[in-house]
C-alpha positions, 0 to 999 in steps of 0.5 A: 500500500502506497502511502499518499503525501499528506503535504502533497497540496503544496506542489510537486516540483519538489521532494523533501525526501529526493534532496534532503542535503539541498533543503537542509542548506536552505533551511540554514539560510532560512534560520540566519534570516530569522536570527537577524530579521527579528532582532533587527525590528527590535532595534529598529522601534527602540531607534524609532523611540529615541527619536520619538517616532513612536506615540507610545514610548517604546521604551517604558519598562512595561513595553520594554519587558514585553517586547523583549520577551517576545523576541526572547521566545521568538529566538528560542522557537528558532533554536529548537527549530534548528535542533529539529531540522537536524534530527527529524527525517521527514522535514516536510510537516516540520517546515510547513508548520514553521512557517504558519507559525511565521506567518502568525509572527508576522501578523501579530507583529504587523498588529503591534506596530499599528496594523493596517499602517505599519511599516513592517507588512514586508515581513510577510515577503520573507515567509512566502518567498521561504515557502517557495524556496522551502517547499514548491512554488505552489506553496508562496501562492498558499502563504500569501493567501493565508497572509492576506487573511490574517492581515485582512482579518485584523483590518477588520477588526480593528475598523469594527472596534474588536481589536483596539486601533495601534498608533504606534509610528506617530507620523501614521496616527489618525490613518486608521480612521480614513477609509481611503487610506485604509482601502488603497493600503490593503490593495496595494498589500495584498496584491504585492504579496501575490506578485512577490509569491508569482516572481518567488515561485517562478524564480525557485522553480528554475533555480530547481530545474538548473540545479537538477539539471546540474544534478544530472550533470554531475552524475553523467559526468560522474559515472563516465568518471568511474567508468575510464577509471574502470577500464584503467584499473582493469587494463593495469590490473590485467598485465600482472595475470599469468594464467587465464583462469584468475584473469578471466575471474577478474574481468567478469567480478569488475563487470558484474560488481560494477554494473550490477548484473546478476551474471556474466559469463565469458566463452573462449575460442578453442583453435577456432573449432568452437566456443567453449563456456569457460566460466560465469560470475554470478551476483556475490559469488566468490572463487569456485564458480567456474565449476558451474560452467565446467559443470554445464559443458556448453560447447558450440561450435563457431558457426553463424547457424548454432546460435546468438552467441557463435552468431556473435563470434563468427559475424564479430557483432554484438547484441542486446537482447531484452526480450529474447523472442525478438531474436530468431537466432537465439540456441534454445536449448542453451537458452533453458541451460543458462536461463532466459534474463534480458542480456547482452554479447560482445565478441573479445576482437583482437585483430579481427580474430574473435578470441571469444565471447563475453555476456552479461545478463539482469533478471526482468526485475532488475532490469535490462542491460542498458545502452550505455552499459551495452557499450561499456561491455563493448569497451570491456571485450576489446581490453580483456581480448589482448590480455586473454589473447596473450595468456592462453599462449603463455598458460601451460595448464590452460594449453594442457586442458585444451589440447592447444 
């Protein structure tokens, strides 16, 4: 059973599960904000005192203490909020729920400062543009809703007499009494804040995309990275073999460990009579399993006729087969032996001679052999081809066995 979202409301283009590491930057962003938005308001009206730009003397003991307290709680909330952000997993609830309780903050902040004349309804951007960079663009649309009805609610309340009217800012005194001023504040208030919430959530949105484009960058780049430093490794790794055997066991544990396959499988030319299946390699198999391709005995002989993979060494073409009913040329009976995965071949070519054939499958489960896996194994033939190549005219055990 799939669990839905309960957040899911808020918008899709973001995951908090998928980029944890990119939200929590964010987040430390947020919580610097919000160590310096509410202290500096404090500053700001004890400024606005002195210079006796406040009807009520800010500074009185009682509104001194009361404020203080306010922001004294208002930075211990942000505290704990920073210890949280670092210990719970799913951050989704924990940011929405900050930032309505920003929101109410803010509002009440608004309130105090004179209402519908306060100076300070910019505080209202700072938590829509924190719910778009937070959460989804979908989200600074929400905040700005819910800031236009908490802000019109106490314009309201203030007008009919429920809430008492806050002259604070001494140049503003009286405004709350003229309805033209009332009327064109709250417009242009609440259309700045879906304006700002459109540019935030648009703005958000492509820095979003950029940085999963660039996520996607990095991990192309990345993986092409590992794989140079694959054939690297195995190139230098390979000129220290001496026999066939630990050569071969190599070269298909680098490819099943890193590609993630369930298997891989390598057959070798035998005095290019016939393919003979010399050992496979299976998802955390250690040494001894070339005893189940000793065990199956597969020979073939190297003809385009006796199946995909002798079809594979004599026309020196290699193939990706996810469904193996598209192929006609596919040995059947080989086939029930080694099982029916999605899988691909590649000749080992040196010289235009097929030294052999290398294979490698994944279960339908998980997945078939891709494109750029496909040409990784192509790469992976041609290097192992010149280290097999050399050894099977050096490894005397091998010679013995095979009559060579």
């Amino acid at each position: 059973m799939v669990l839905q979202d309960p957040l899911s409301f808020l918008g899709e283009s973001f995951s908090f599960q998928e980029s944890r590491e990119d939200i929590l930057k964010n987040l430390k962003l947020i919580i610097r904000i919000r160590w310096f938005v509410s202290p500096s308001i404090f500053i700001i009206i004890i400024v606005a005192g002195f210079f006796g730009l406040t009807k009520e003397s800010f500074l009185s003991e009682n509104q001194l203490i009361v404020n203080a307290v306010n922001l004294g709680v208002i930075l211990a909330m942000n505290l704990v909020y920073m210890v949280l952000v670092r210990r719970i997993r799913n951050l989704g609830p924990l940011v929405f729920f900050q930032l309505v309780i920003d929101v109410v903050h803010f509002t009440l902040t608004v309130y105090k400062t004179g209402g519908i004349t306060s100076p300070f309804t910019f505080l209202y951007f700072i938590v829509i543009f924190s719910g778009a960079i937070l959460v989804a663009g979908k989200t600074a649309y929400i905040l700005a809703g819910l800031s236009s009805v908490l802000f019109t609610g106490i314009t309201i309340l203030v007008n009919r007499g429920v809430l008492p009217a806050q002259d604070f800012f001494s140049p503003f005194s009286g405004l709350h009494g003229n309805p033209s001023y009332i009327t064109l504040t709250w417009i242009f208030t609440i259309f700045s804040f879906f304006i700002f919430a459109a540019l935030s959530s648009y703005l958000t949105n492509l820095l979003h995309k950029k940085q999963n484009v660039l996520r996607e960058s990095n991990k192309v780049l990345s993986k092409k990275n590992s794989t140079m430093l694959l054939l690297y490794q195995t190139s230098e790794a390979l000129n220290t073999f001496t026999s066939v055997k630990r050569a071969v066991d190599y070269i298909l544990t680098q490819l099943v460990e890193n590609l993630n396959l369930d298997r891989a499988i390598l057959y070798l030319n035998i005095k290019d009579e016939y393919l003979h299946l010399y050992m496979t390699k299976t998802r955390g198999c250690g040494e001894g399993e070339e005893q189940e391709a000793a065990k199956l005995a597969v020979r073939m002989p190297l003809q385009p006729d006796a199946g995909l993979t002798a079809r594979c060494a004599v026309l020196k073409e290699a193939y990706n087969i996810r469904k193996q009913e598209d192929s006609p040329y596919i040995n059947r009976d080989l086939a029930r032996k080694i099982g029916t995965n999605p899988f691909a071949l590649a000749p080992l070519l040196l010289r235009e001679k097929a030294v052999g054939v290398i294979g490698i499958d994944r279960s339908f489960k998980n997945g078939a052999v891709t494109d750029e896996e496909f040409q990784i194994l192509k790469i992976f033939a041609n290097t192992a081809a010149i280290t097999i190549d050399s050894l099977t005219k050096i490894d005397s055990r091998f010679q013995k066995k095979f009559g060579i």
